[in-house]
Phi, psi and omega in degrees: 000154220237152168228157185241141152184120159013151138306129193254167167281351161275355189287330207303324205288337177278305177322297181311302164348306216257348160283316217271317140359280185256348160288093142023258172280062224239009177322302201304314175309317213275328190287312161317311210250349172252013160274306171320260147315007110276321161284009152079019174267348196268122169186155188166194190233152143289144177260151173241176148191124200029056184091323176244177192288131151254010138181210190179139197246125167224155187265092182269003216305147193090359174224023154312324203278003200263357222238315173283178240248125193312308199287345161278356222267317185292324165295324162287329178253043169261306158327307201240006185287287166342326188230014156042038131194191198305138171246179165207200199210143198207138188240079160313126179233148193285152022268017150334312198284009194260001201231082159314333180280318194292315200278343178270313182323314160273341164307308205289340193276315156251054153273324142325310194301323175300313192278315191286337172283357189063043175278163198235296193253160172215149189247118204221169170204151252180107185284156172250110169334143157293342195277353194108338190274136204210111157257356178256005084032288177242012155302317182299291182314330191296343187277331220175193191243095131013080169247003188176091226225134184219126165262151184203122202277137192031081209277327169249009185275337178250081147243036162319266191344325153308323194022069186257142177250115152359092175294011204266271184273319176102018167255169150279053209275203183227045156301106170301155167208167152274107162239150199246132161305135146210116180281136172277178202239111158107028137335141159274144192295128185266139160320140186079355213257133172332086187311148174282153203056014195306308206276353176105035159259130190077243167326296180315290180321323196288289188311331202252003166297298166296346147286007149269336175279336142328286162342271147332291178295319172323321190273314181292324173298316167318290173322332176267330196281312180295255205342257203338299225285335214268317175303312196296309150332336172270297173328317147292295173337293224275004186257343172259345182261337170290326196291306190311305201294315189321270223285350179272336186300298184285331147306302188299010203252309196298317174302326188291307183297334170302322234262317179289318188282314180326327193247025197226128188265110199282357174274336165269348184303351184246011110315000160263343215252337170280326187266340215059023195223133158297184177199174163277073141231332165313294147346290155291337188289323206255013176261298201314302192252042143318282221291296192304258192002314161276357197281288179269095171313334203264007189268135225255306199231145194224066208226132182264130183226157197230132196286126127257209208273334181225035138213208169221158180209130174316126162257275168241156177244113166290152182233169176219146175300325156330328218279184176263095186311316183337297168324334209240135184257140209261159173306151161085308192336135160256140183205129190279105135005127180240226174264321157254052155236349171278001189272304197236330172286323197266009153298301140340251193316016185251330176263357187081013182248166172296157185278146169240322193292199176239116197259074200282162187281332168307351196266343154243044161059060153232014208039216205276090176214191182214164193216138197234175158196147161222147199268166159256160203222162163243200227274344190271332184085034173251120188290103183265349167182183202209115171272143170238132193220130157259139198248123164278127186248020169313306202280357209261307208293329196275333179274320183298300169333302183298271198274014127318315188294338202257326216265326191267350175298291220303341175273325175290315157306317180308299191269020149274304185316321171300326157334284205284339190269321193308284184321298191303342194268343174279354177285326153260343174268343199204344185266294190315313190313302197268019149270347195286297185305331182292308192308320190313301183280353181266358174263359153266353164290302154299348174166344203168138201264142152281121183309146188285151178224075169299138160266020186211156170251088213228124187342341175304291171270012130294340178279342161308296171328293151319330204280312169323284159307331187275314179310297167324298174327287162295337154267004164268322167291332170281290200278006158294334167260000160313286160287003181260056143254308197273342152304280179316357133323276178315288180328318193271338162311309144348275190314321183287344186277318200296303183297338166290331168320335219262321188301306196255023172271359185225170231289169206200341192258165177198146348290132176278027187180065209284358176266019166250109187282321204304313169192158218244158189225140180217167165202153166211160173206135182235108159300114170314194156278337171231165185315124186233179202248004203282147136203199184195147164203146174218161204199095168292132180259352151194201209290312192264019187218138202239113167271081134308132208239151182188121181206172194191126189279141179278167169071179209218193161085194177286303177331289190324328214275303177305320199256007160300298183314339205256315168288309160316353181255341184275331171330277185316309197297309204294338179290316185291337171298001181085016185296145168279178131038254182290322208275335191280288200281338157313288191281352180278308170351283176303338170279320189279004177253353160285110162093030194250061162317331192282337140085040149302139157218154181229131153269136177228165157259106197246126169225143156266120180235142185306144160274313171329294193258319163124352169261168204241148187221141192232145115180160280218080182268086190050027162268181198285211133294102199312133180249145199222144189224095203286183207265127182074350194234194179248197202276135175216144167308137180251123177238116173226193184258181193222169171250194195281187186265188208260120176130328203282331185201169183279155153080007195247142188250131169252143175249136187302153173240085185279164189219178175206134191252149197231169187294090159136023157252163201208112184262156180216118171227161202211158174257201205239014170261019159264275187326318187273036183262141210213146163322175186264333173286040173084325168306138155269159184286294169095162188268337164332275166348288189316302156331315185280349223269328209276325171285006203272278198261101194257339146311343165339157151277129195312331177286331190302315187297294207299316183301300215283294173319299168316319238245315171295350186254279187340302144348270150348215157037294196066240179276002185303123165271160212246129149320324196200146205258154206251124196220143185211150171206143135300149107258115163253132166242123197265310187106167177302129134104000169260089194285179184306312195279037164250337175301320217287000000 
């Protein structure tokens, strides 16, 4: 896994390394970059990759004019003079360039580092291969815009004054390179600096394009919504206005008919209806309703019936000289009851009333008509025939029509003025305001905000305002954070010293007793992310006697970092004095309990072994359980009781354990940021696990076992990150006069 992280101060010796290397004379660059990083001007980033560099990115500003090819100098600072501002020189150094991911990887990162120092350019320069090739080239580009580019054919054949040697060949060669101008990308506008758009260019165009196309959709949206508002509205008109004429229609129909049953003597009707023979009262009856018919144009059918039970029969039928004589039915004519007369007349005539609903003919397939009745009565007051008149509603729909058409011009007009009064008023209350607020932010984008200028003092100009108060606000917060990021720089530089501290105070070479035949020892520790209290340590404490030590500090941090150091040394002195075990972690106890306000503790596992013989004496102040492993067999937890951890309280007795190792057994102890490591659902790894991992191979050797638990909790784990850091120690025990390779 590849790691990225700032440059350190520990980094500078390798780094210089790597100028003195491929530079002659490269002292003054070496000299440059360790002034540079002390005056706290030296800064980038690293690639890591198991420890050692796979490249590096660095930050120079103040020595471009010194570096580049002499015959550029007047021309770069012609270049970068024009544009009144700061640059620096900046190097991808190899083996970077052979790793393009890595090398875009370190760019972006410091290109941030770039923003936040407020470099406006950056000056970089990109050797060309003999093979054609220049990879660090569009690495470079990748930062930024190009403003300015020079290729230069023997690039180290003139450094004499320099005595720079080619990093290519290692010559004065005829080696090429490129150097580059490059404006970094999202610079901030330094004060006083021309604004982009100033001239009615770019930006401008861009801004008042889009406050016309604001415009424009405002206006198309408005315009569909009055279409819509213009259908709906006719539509309603003209459906309220067929309804009104529909119901004066079917009154006025209902008024002829009544008005006609009213006046006609229901005691002859049913003697015309036996004999088939007029009279002059017949006569007048078939004048009367002519006469009428002809009058109301709008009525279709003008007819007197005489009821029965499933049809009816024509007495009289009216006419007009216009009608189609054919048409028109005569006394005695019969016509058989359909569905609506058994729906709506012949309920009427059973009861003796007049039609009251609006009984139109489309609704039983008569077509576009409407239809009235009224009954006639004789002298008993018995219903002797029944006028009926159907109404044509052709004449109705050309009336209706007609002052629809007056009622939706006059809407229509209405609402284009309206159209037109919206749009202007949203043009001034609400499209210019928010072009006002867009110029704000594209002149804070450049350089400087304009104060609002509204025509109201309206949710418009408070938001100008705020917007206004808020950019001030927000450049007052970019450089606070500016400067707590390079305090925070410092601070985490600080912090990577405590943790390497923490690294390199414990034992670190293998085999760590390569003249000792007897048994072989390993140890590891894998750092979380942050500073933990974890260590190990082994030591002869004379020619026959071996300590091994394994512990984890409560709390975390530096604190954690210190009071590691402090148990650990007080372990090692009281041990070597020859102390067992319990009396070593007893008297370390009682010193760390003088002054220990921070209320610190350490679990620690501490054993001393004989080596002659193989016995052993331990013990256990709250660490995990040791796992043992006899000669031939598998790995198992040794569980006994433990004592309290180092540190916790006063007055507390630790006790020793013995054990006994016999030749081709192998203890293994761990802290609990091994057992406890956990998945991404959460699971911890657990000592099950641990067990099976340590029997997969049991014959191993303590670096194989140790490697092998990592490499299954990594598995394990995945992308989780781990919390607490991971300590593991091995022991195999070979025995006196046994060398290792009779176990293997």
């Amino acid at each position: 896994m590849i790691e990225y992280r700032p440059i350190r101060g520990s980094d500078i010796p390798q780094i210089i390394d790597y100028f003195m290397q491929h530079l002659n004379s490269g002292q003054s660059i070496a000299d440059s970059i360790r002034a540079l990083w002390d005056a706290g001007d030296y800064h980038g980033y690293i690639a890591l990759e198991d420890g050692g560099i796979l490249g590096f990115m660095t930050i120079c500003p103040g020595i471009a004019f010194t570096y580049p090819h002499p015959a550029l100098e007047a021309e770069l600072a012609e270049a970068v003079g024009k544009r009144k501002a700061a640059y620096c020189d900046a190097l991808l150094v190899l083996p970077g360039h052979r790793n393009e991911g890595v090398a875009r990887e370190l760019a972006s990162r410091v290109q941030g580092l770039l923003r936040q120092m407020k470099f406006d350019f950056l000056l970089a320069e990109a050797w060309i291969y003999p093979d054609g090739r220049v990879p660090a080239k569009p690495v470079y580009e990748s930062l930024g815009k190009v403003v300015w580019q020079r290729k230069v054919d023997g690039f180290y054949r003139d450094q004499d004054k320099y005595g720079l040697s080619c990093p290519i060949c290692g010559e004065k060669c005829a080696c090429s390179a490129w150097i580059e101008l490059i404006e970094i990308r999202g610079s901030e506008q330094k004060p006083g600096r021309e604004k982009a758009g100033a001239q009615g260019h770019g930006p401008m165009k861009k801004r008042e394009k889009s406050r016309k196309s604001l415009n424009k959709r405002i206006t198309m949206l408005i315009g569909i919504l009055m279409i819509v508002m213009f259908a709906a509205v006719s539509g309603i008109s003209y459906w309220a206005l067929r309804s009104t004429y529909l119901r004066l229609y079917n009154e006025k129909a209902q008024d002829i008919v009544a008005s006609l049953a009213s006046e006609i003597d229901g005691d002859k009707l049913p003697g015309y209806v036996e004999t088939g023979e007029t009279d002059e009262y017949y006569d007048w009856l078939q004048h009367e309703f002519n006469r009428i018919k002809k009058e109301f144009s709008g009525i279709q059918y003008l007819y007197l019936f005489y009821p029965e039970e499933d049809r009816f029969i024509y007495i009289v039928d009216g006419f007009k000289p216009s009608d189609d004589l054919s048409m028109i039915n005569v006394l005695g004519d019969e016509f058989e009851y359909g569905d609506m007369e058994y729906k709506y007349l012949v309920p009427d005539i059973r009861a003796g009333q007049a039609s009251t609903a609006l009984i139109q003919g489309a609704d039983v397939g008569y077509g576009r008509t409407i239809s009235a009745w009224a009954p006639v009565f004789d002298s008993q007051n018995r219903v002797a025939g029944m006028v009926e008149a159907d109404c044509i509603l052709s004449d109705l729909n050309s009336v209706v029509f007609k002052y629809a058409k007056v009622i939706v011009s006059v809407q229509l007009v209405c609402m284009l003025l309206v159209l037109l009064l919206v749009v202007e008023v949203l043009q001034r209350n609400v499209t210019e305001p928010i072009g006002r607020l867009v110029e704000m932010v594209d002149s804070y984008e450049h350089g400087a905000v304009s104060e609002p200028k509204f025509r109201h003092d309206d949710e418009f100009q408070r938001l100008g305002t705020s917007f206004s108060d808020m950019t001030h606000r927000i450049d007052a917060y970019t450089e606070e954070v500016a400067r707590a990021t390079a305090e925070k720089g410092r601070i985490s530089a600080e912090y990577n010293v405590a943790k390497q501290i923490q690294t390199d105070i414990l034992p670190s070479t293998f085999p760590a007793f390569p003249d000792r035949r007897e048994f072989d020892v390993y140890a590891s520790l894998y750092s979380s992310k942050e500073i933990c209290g974890d260590f190990f340590d082994f030591f002869l404490i004379d020619e026959d006697h071996l300590a091994l030590v394994l512990g984890d500090v409560s709390g975390k941090g530096v604190p954690a970092a210190m009071f590691m150091v402090i148990v650990k040394t007080l372990i090692k002195n009281r041990a070597l004095q020859g102390f067992s075990p319990a009396e070593v972690l007893q008297n370390v106890s009682e010193q760390v309990l003088e002054g220990n306000n921070a209320s610190m503790f350490a679990t620690v596992w501490l054993a001393v072994l004989e080596l002659s013989t193989g016995k052993g004496i331990a013990a256990n102040a709250g660490q995990e359980h040791p796992t043992l492993r006899r000669a031939g067999k598998r790995f198992e937890l040794q569980e006994y009781r433990h004592s309290p951890p180092v540190g916790a309280m006063e007055g507390v007795r630790f006790r020793d354990h013995g054990f006994q190792l016999e030749p081709g057994d192998t203890l293994l102890v761990y802290t609990d940021g091994v057992s406890g490591a956990e998945n991404g659902r959460e699971e911890s790894f657990g000592r099950t696990r641990l067990l099976e991992v340590l029997n997969r191979e049991p014959d191993a050797t303590p670096s194989v076992l140790l490697q092998s638990v990592k490499t299954t909790i990594d598995s394990f784990s995945g992308e989780k990150q781990q919390l607490d850091d991971m300590t593991m120690l091995a022991l195999k025990y070979y025995g006196k006069g046994n060398p290792p390779d009779e176990w293997k």
